[in-house]
NUNU-123498 format. One record per atom (N, C-alpha, C): residue in three letters; z, x, y; residue number from 1; atom name. Coordinates in Angstrom, 3 decimals. Example, Ala and Ser with C-alpha at 12.3 -4.5 7.8 and 13.67 -1.06 7.14 Angstrom:
<rs>
   aa        zz        xx        yy    i  at
  ala     7.800    13.190    -5.690    1   N
  ala     7.800    12.300    -4.500    1  CA
  ala     7.800    13.200    -3.300    1   C
  ser     7.080    12.850    -2.250    2   N
  ser     7.140    13.670    -1.060    2  CA
  ser     7.870    12.900     0.030    2   C
</rs>
This chain:
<rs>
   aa        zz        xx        yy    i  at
  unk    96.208   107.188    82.954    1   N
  unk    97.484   107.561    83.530    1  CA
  unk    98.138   108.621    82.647    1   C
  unk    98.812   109.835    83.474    2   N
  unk    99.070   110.482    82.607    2  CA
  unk   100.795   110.314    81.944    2   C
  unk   101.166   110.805    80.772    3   N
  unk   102.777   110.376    80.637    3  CA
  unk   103.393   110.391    81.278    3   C
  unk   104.542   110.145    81.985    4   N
  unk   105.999   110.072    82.523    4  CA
  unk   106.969   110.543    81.607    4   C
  unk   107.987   111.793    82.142    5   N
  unk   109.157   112.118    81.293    5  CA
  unk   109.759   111.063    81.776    5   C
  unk   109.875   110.639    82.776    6   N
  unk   111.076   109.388    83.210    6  CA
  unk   110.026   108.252    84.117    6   C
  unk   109.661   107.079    83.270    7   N
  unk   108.603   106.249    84.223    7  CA
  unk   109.208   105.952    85.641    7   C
  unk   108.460   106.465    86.536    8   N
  unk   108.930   105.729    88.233    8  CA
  unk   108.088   105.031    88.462    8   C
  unk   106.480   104.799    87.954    9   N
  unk   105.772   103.654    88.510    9  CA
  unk   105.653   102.780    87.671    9   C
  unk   105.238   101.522    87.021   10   N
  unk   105.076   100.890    86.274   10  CA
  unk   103.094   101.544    86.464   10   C
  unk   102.325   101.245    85.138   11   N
  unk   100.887   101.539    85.305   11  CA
  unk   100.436   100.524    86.246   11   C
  unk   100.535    99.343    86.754   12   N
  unk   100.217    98.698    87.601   12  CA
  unk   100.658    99.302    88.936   12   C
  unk   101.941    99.316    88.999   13   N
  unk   102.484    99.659    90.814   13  CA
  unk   101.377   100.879    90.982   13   C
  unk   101.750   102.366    90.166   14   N
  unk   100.873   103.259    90.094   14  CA
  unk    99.201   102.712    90.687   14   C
  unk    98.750   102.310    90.021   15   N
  unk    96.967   102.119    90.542   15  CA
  unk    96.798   101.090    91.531   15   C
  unk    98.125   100.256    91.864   16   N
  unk    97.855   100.190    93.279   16  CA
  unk    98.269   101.032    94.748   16   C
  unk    98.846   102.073    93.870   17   N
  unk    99.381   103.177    95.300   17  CA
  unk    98.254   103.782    95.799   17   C
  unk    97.493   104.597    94.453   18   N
  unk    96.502   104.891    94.309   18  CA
  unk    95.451   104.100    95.015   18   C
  unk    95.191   103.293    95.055   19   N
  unk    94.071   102.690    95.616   19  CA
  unk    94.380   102.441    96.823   19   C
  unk    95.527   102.144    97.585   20   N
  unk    96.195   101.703    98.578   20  CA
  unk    96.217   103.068    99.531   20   C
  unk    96.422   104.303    98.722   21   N
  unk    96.723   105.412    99.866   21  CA
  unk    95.076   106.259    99.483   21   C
  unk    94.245   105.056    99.068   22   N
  unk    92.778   106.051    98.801   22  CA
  unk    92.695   107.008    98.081   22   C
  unk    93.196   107.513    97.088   23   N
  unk    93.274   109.071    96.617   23  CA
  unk    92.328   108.700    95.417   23   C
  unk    91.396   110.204    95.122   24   N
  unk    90.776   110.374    94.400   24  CA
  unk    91.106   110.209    93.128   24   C
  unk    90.707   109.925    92.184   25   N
  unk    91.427   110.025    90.772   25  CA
  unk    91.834   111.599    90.469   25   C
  unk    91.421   112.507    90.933   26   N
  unk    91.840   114.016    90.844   26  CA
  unk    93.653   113.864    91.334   26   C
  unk    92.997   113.240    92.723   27   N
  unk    94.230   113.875    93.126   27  CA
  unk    95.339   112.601    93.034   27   C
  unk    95.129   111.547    92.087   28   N
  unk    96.286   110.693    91.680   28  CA
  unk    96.758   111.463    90.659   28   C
  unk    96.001   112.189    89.660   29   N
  unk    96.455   113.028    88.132   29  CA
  unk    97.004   114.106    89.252   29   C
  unk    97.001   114.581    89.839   30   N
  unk    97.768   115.987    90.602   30  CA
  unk    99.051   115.638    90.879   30   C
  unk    99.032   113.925    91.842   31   N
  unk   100.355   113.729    92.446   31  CA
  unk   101.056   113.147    91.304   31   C
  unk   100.764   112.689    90.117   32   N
  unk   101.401   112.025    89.255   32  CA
  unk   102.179   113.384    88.186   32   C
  unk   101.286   114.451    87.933   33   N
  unk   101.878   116.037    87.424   33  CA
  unk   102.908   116.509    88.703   33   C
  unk   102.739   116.053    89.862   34   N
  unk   104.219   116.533    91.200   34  CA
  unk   105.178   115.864    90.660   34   C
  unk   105.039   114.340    90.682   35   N
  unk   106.260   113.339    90.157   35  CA
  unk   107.076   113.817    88.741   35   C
  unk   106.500   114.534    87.781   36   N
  unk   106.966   115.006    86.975   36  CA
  unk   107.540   116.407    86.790   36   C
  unk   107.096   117.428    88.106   37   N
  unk   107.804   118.706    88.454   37  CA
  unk   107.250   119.586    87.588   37   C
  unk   106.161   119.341    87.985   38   N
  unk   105.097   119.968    87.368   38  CA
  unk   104.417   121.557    87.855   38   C
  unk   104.623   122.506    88.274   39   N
  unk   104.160   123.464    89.055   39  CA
  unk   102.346   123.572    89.551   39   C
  unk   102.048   124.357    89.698   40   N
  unk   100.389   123.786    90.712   40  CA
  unk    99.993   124.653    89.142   40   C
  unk   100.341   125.939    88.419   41   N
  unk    99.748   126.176    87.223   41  CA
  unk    99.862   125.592    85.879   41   C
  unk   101.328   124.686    85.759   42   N
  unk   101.333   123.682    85.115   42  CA
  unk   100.334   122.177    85.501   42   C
  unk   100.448   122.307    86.485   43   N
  unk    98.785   121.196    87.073   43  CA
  unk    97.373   121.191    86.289   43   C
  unk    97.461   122.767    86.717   44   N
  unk    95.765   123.213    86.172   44  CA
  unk    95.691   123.565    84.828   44   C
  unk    96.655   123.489    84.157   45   N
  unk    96.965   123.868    82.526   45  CA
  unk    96.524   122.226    81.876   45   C
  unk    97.281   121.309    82.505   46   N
  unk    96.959   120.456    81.835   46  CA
  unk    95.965   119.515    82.387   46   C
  unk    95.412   119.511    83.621   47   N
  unk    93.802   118.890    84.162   47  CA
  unk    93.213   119.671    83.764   47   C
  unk    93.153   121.118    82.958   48   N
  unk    92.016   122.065    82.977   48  CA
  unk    91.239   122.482    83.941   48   C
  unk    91.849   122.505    85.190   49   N
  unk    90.926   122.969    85.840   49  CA
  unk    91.507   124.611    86.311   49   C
  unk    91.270   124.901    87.535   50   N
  unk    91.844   126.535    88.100   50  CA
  unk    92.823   126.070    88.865   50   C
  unk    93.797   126.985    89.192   51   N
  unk    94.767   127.073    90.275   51  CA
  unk    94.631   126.734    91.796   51   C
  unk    93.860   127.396    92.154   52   N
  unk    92.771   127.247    93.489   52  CA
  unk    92.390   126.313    93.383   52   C
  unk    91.828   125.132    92.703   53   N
  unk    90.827   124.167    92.261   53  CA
  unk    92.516   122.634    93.127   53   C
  unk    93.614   123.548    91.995   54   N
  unk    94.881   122.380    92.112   54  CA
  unk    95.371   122.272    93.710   54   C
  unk    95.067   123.723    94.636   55   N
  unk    95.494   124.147    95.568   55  CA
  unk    94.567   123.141    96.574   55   C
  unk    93.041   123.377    96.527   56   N
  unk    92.300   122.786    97.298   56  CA
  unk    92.810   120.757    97.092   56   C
  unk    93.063   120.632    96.203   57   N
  unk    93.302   119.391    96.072   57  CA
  unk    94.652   118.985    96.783   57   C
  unk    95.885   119.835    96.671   58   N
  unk    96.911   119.981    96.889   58  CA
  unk    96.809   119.976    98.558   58   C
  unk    95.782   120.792    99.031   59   N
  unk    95.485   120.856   100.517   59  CA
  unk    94.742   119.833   101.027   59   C
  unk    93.953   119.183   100.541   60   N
  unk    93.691   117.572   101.219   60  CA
  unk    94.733   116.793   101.321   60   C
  unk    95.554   116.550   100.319   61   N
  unk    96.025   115.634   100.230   61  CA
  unk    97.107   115.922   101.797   61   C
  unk    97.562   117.096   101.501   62   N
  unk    98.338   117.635   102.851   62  CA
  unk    97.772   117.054   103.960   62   C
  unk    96.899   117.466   104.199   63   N
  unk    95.857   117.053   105.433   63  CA
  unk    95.969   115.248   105.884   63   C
  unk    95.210   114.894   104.699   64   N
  unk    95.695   113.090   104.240   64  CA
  unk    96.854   112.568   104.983   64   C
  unk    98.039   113.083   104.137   65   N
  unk    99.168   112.373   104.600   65  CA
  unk   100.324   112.870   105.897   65   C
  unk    99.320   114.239   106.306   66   N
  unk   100.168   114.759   107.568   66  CA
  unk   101.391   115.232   106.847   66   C
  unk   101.423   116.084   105.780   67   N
  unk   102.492   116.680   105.114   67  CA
  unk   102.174   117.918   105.156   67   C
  unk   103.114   119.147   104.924   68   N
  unk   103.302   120.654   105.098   68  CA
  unk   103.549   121.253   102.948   68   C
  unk   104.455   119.862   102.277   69   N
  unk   104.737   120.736   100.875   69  CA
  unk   104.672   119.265    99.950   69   C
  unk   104.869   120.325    98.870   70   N
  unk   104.793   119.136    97.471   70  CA
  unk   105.909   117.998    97.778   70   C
  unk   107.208   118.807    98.169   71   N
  unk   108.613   117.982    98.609   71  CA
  unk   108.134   116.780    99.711   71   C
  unk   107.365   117.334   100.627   72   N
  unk   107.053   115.886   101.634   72  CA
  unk   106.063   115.164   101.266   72   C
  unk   105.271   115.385   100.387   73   N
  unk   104.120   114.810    99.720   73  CA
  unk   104.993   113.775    98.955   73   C
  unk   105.793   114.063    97.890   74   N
  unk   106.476   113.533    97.086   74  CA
  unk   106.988   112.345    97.805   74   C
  unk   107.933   112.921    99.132   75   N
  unk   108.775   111.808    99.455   75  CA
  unk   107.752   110.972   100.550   75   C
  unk   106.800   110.886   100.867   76   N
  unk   105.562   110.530   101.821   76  CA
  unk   105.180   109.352   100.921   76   C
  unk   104.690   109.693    99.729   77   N
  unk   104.288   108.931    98.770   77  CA
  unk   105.248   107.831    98.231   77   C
  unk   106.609   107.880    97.587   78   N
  unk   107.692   107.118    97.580   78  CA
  unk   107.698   106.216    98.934   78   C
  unk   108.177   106.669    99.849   79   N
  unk   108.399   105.907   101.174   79  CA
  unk   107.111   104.859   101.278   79   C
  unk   105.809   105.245   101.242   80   N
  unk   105.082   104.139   101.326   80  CA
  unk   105.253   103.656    99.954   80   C
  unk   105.220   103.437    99.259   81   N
  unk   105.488   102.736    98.119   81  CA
  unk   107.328   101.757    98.218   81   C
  unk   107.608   102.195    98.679   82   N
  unk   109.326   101.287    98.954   82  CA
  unk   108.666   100.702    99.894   82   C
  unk   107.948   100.934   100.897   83   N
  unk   108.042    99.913   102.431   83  CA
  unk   107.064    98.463   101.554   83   C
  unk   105.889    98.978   100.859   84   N
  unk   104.997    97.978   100.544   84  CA
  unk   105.930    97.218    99.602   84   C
  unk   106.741    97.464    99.054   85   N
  unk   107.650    96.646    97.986   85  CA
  unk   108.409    96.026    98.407   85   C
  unk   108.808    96.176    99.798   86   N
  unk   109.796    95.467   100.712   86  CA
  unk   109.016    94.614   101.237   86   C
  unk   107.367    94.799   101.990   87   N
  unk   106.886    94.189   102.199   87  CA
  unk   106.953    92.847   101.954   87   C
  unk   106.622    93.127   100.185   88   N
  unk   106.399    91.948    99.069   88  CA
  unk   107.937    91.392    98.343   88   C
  unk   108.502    91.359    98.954   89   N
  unk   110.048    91.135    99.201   89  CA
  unk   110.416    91.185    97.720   89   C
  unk   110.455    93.001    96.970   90   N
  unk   111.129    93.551    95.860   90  CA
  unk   112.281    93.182    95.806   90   C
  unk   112.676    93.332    94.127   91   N
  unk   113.812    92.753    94.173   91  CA
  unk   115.135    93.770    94.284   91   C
  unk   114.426    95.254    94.788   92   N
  unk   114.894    96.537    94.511   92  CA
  unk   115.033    96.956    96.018   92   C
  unk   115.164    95.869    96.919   93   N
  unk   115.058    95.773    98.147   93  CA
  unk   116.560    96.833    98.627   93   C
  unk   117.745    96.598    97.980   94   N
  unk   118.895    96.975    98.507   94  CA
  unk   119.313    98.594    98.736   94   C
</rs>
């Protein structure tokens, strides 16, 4: 898992989103560098990989979740993560 400037998942909630919304381990380190406001060359600076490389990843995931930007990705990802926590009757329900 990579750091958090401000933790929003606990490492547990995290690797079950992850596993829950299927995402590659690529593209959990991609969406977890979004959560932190991270730019797509700040992405590939610190996965080491290319820009294009962050983009193609950036574009599945689009595809995936029926999203258009990082902003609906972001909030796509949150939203299922609040509904499953409500599910499991959170105590962060309100």
């Amino acid at each position: 898992m990579l750091p958090y400037k401000a933790e929003i998942f606990s490492e547990h909630e995290w690797s079950g989103l992850v596993e829950d919304m299927s995402f590659s381990l690529r593209e959990g380190q991609i969406v977890q560098c979004l959560f932190i406001g991270q730019s797509d060359k700040q992405i590939a600076d610190k996965l080491q990989i290319g820009i294009p490389t962050v983009r193609t990843h950036l574009e599945r995931l689009f595809r995936k979740l029926n999203v258009n930007d990082h902003q609906e990705l972001i909030l796509n990802i949150f939203c299922h993560f609040r509904n499953g926590c409500r599910k499991l009757g959170c105590p962060r329900q309100q």
